[in-house]
One Martini backbone bead per residue (centre of mass of N, CA, C, O) as a GRO file, in nm:
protein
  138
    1UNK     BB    1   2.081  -0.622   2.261
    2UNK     BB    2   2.206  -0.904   2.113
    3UNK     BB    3   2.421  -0.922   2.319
    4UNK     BB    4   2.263  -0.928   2.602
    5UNK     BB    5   2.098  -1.184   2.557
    6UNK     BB    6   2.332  -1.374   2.551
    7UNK     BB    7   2.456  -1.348   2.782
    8UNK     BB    8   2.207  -1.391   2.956
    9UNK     BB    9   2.159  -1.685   2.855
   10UNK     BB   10   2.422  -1.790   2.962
   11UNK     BB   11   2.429  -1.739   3.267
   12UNK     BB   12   2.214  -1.972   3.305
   13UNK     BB   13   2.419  -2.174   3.240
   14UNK     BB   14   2.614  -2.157   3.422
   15UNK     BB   15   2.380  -2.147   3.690
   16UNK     BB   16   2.333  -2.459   3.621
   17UNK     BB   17   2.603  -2.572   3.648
   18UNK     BB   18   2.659  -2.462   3.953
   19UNK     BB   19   2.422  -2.642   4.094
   20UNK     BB   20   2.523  -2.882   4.024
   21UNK     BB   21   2.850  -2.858   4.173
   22UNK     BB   22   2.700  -2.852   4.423
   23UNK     BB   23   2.568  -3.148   4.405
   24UNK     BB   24   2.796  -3.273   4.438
   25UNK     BB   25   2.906  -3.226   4.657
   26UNK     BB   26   2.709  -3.336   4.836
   27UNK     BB   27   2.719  -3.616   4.758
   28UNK     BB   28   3.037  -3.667   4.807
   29UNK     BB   29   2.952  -3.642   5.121
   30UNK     BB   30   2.683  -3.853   5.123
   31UNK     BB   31   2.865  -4.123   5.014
   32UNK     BB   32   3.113  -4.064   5.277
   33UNK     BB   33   2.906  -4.110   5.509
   34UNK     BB   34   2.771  -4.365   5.423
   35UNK     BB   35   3.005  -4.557   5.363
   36UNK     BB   36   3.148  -4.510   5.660
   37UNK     BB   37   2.870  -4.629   5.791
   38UNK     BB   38   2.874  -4.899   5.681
   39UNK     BB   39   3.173  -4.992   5.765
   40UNK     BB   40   3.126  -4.949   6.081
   41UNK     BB   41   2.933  -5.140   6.098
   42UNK     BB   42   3.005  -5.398   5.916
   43UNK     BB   43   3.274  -5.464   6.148
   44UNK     BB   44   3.098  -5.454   6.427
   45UNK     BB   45   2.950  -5.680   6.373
   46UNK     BB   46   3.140  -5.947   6.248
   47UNK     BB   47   3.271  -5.922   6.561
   48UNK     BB   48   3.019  -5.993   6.697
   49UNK     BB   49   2.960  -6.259   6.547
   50UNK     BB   50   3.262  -6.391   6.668
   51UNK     BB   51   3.300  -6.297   6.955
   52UNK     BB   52   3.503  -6.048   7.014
   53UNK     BB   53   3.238  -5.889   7.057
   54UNK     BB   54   3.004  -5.809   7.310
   55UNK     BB   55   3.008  -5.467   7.286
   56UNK     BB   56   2.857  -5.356   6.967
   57UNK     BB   57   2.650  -5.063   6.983
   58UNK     BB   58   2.814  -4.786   6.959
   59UNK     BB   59   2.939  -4.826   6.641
   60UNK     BB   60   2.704  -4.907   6.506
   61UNK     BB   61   2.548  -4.621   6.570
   62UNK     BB   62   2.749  -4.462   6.459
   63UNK     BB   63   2.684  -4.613   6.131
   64UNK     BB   64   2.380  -4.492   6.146
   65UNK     BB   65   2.397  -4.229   6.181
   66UNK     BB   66   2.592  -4.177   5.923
   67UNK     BB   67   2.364  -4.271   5.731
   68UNK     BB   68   2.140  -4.038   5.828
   69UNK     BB   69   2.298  -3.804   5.751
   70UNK     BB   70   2.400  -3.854   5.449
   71UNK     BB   71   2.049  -3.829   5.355
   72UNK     BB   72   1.984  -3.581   5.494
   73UNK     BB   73   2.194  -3.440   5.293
   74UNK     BB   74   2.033  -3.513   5.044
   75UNK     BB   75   1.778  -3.403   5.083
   76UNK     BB   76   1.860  -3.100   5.123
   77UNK     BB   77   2.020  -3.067   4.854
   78UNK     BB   78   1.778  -3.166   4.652
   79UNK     BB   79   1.581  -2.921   4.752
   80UNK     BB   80   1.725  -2.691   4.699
   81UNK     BB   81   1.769  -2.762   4.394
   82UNK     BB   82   1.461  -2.767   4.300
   83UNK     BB   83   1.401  -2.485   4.413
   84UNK     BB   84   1.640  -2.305   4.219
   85UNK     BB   85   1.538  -2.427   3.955
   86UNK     BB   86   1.293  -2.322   3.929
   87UNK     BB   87   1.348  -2.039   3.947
   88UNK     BB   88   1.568  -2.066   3.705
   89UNK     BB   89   1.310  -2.137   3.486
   90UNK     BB   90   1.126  -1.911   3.553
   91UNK     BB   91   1.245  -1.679   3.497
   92UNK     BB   92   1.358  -1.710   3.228
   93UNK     BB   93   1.034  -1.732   3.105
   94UNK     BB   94   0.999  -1.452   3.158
   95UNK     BB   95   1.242  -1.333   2.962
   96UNK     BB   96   1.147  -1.492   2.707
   97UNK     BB   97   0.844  -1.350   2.730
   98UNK     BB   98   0.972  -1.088   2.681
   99UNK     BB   99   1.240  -1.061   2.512
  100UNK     BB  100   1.560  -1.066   2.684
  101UNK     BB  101   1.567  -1.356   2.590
  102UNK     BB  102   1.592  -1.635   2.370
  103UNK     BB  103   1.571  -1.956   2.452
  104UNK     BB  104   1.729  -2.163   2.224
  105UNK     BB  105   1.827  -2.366   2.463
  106UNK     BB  106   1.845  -2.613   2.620
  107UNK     BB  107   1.644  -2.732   2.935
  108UNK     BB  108   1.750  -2.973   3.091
  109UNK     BB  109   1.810  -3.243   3.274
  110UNK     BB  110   1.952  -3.337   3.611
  111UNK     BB  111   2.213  -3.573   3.606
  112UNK     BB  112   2.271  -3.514   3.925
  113UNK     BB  113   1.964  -3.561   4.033
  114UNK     BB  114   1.947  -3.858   3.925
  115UNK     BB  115   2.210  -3.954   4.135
  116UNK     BB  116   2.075  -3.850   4.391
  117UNK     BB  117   1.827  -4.017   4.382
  118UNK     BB  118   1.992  -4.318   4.382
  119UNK     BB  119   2.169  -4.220   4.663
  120UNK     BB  120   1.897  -4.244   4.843
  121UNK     BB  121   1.817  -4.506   4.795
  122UNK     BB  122   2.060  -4.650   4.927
  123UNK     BB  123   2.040  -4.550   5.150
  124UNK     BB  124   1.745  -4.619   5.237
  125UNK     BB  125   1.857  -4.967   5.209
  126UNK     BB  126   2.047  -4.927   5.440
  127UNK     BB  127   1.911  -4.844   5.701
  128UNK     BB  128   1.706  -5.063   5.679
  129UNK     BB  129   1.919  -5.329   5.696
  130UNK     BB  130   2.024  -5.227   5.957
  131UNK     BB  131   1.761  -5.188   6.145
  132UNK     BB  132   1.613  -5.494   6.040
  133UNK     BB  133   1.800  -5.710   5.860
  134UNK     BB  134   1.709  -5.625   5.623
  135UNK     BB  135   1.772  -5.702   5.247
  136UNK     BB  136   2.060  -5.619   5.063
  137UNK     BB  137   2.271  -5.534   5.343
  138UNK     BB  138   2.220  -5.838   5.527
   0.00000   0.00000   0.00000
């Protein structure tokens, strides 16, 4: 009994490990999303302000989109992750409470979780910036 508590209270540590590894994948992801789309608006508004174009409407919101989607994705990445994470905090501590694992390993906060959460918010004052021309990346 006392190796399959230990092996079961492992597998929650490996499944929290992977839950991470998927959010990275997000991030990655809406990061390179993010990123793309506003090196697209700032080429194209740059191009537009030299007078080099005149009409550089259509390559903008293509840059507006894809910071729009890569947000949109990492919301979404989020929303996932930390439902995910309650439900296997849940289990856990009904297995503790039944004493089917000891639970004796901390179940830290998800710094992966944390890392999304500020490229949440750099992409929502890239969309403000690009949207209104105010901000940090006006």
């Amino acid at each position: 009994m006392e190796l399959s508590a230990r092996r079961t209270g492992m597998s929650f540590q490996r499944t929290r490990l992977s839950a991470d590894r998927t959010l990275m994948s997000v991030i990655r992801t809406s990061l390179s999303l993010i990123g793309f789309g506003f090196t697209i608006f700032q080429f194209f508004q740059k191009l537009h302000e030299t007078g080099t174009l005149t009409h550089a409407a259509a390559p903008r919101n293509f840059g507006q989109t894809l910071v729009f989607l890569g947000v949109c994705m990492l919301v979404v990445g989020i929303v996932y992750h930390l439902r995910f994470m309650t439900g296997l905090r849940t289990l856990r501590d009904e297995l503790k409470a039944s004493e089917l694992i000891h639970g004796e390993s901390e179940y830290p906060i998800s710094y992966t979780l944390v890392v999304a959460v500020l490229l949440l918010l750099f992409g929502l004052a890239a969309i403000v910036s690009m949207t209104f021309g105010i901000g940090p990346y006006s």
